[in-house]
N, C-alpha and C positions, 0 to 999 in steps of 0.2 A: 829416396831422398834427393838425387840428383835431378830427377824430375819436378820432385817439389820446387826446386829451387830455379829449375829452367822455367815451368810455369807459372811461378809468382814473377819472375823477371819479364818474363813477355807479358802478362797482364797487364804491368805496371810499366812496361818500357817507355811510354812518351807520360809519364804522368809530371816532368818536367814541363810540359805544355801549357797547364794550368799559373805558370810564372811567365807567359809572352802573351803579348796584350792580344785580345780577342780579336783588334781590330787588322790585328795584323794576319792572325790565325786564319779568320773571314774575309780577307781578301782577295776578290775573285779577278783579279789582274795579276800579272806578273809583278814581284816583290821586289826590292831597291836593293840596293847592294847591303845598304845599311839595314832595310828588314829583312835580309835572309841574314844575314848576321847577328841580329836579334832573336830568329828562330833557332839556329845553330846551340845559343846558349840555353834549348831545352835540356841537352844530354847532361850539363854539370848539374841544371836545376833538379832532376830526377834522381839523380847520386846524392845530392845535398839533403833531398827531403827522404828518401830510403834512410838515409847515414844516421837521422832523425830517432829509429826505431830499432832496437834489438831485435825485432821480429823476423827482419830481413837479413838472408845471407850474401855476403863479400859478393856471392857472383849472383844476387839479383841486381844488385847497385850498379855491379861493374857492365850486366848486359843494359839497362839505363845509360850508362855513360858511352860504351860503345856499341851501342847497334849502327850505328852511321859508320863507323869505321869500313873499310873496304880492300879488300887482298891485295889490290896492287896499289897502297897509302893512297888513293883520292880522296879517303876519308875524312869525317871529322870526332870529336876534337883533341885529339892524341895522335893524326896522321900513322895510324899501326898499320901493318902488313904484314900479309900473309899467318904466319904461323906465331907470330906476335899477337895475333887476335883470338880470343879463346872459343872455344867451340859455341858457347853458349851461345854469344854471342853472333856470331855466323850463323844459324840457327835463325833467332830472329829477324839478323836484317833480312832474310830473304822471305820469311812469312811476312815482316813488316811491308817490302815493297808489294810482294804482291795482291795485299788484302789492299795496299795503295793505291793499285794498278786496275782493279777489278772492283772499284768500289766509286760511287760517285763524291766528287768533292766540289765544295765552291766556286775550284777555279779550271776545271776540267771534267766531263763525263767519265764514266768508267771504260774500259776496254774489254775484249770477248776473253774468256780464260783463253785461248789460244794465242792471243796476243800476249799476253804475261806469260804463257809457257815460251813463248818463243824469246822474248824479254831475256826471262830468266838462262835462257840454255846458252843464247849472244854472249850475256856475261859472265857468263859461268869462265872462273880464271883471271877475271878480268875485275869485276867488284866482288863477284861470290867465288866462295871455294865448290869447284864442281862437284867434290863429292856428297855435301850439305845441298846440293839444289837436285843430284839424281836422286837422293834419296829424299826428297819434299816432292818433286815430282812424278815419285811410285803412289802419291798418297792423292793425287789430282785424278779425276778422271774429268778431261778436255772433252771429249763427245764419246757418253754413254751408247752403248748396242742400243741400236734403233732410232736413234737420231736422224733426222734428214738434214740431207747437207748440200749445198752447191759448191760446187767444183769449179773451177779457173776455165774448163771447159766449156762451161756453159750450160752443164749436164746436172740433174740433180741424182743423186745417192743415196742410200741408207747405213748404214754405221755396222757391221757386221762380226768386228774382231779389233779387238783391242791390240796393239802393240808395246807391250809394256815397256820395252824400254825407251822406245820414241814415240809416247802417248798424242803427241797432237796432230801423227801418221797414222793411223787407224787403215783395216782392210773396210774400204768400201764396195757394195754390189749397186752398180747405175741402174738404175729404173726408170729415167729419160732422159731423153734426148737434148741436145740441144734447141731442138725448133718445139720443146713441150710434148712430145711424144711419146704417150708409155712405150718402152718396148716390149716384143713379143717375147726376147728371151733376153734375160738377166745377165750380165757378167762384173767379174768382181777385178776391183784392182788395188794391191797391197801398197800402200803412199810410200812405205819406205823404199821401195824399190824402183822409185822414178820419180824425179827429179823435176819434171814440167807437169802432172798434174796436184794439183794440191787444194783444200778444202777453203772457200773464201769468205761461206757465212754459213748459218744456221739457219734452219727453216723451222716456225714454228705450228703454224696453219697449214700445212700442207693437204 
């Protein structure tokens, strides 16, 4: 039942959007003080049209009104923190930002999930409750086993071992060199475990 009620709440959480003018929704420039502030007021429209229906529970309403809320009150529109904010809730904002963050819009392209996992993990404590983003972050896999990848090095990769608690660190085994070089013999390097090399992009054609 609790699920029921967390998954009708995230389905419906920006359905307040459909009350803020299109024109503002569709604007591929940065927004005025006064139309983000006309945006802002999706979260009460979404409570208002849920509140509409017996069908919906207290906390689908309530994850509508505050999914923008944020652990340390930068939130909107009830400024809540930390554990003033219900689980539900926290839950969504951080699926909401990151389907935001990975998805293309209007007024900005999408980012690599490695960017949003790193996103996420910066604010973890800070807009998200960390314990709601490690465990949303067990459910991402950032770069699948056998993925090719380039490295800070210059070197390309292949994706070999998952790290599951720091998923955007993976064990890589280098396969070339930096001057494009197969090499003759393979070796692997575990990303948690050092600090200067790190993974910069994806390779899809290899």
């Amino acid at each position: 039942e609790k699920l029921k009620q967390l998954g009708m709440g995230a389905i419906l959480h920006d359905v307040g959007k459909t009350k803020v003018p299109q024109e503002i929704l569709a604007k591929p420039d940065v927004l005025s003080n006064e139309e983000y502030e006309a945006v802002k007021l999706h979260t009460n429209y979404g409570y208002d049209i849920l509140s509409e229906s017996d069908e919906f529970s207290i906390y689908s309403k309530y994850i509508a009104l505050t999914h923008h809320e944020r652990v340390d009150g930068s939130g909107y529109p009830l400024g809540l923190k930390g554990d003033e904010i219900h689980e539900f809730s926290k839950i969504v904002s951080i699926a909401d930002v990151y389907d935001a963050l990975t998805s293309d819009r209007v007024y900005r392209k999408s980012v690599r999930i490695s960017d949003a996992v790193d996103y996420l993990i910066g604010m973890s404590n800070h807009m998200f409750d960390h314990k709601f983003v490690k465990s949303f972050l067990e459910q991402i896999t950032v770069y699948s086993i056998g993925t090719i990848v380039s490295l800070n090095t210059g070197e390309k990769a292949i994706v070999v071992d998952i790290n599951k608690d720091i998923r955007n660190r993976p064990v890589v085994r280098v396969i070339e060199d930096s001057a494009g070089n197969i090499l003759d013999s393979f070796f692997e390097i575990d990303l948690t475990k050092t600090n200067s090399v790190f993974i910069t992009d994806t390779i899809e054609d290899y």
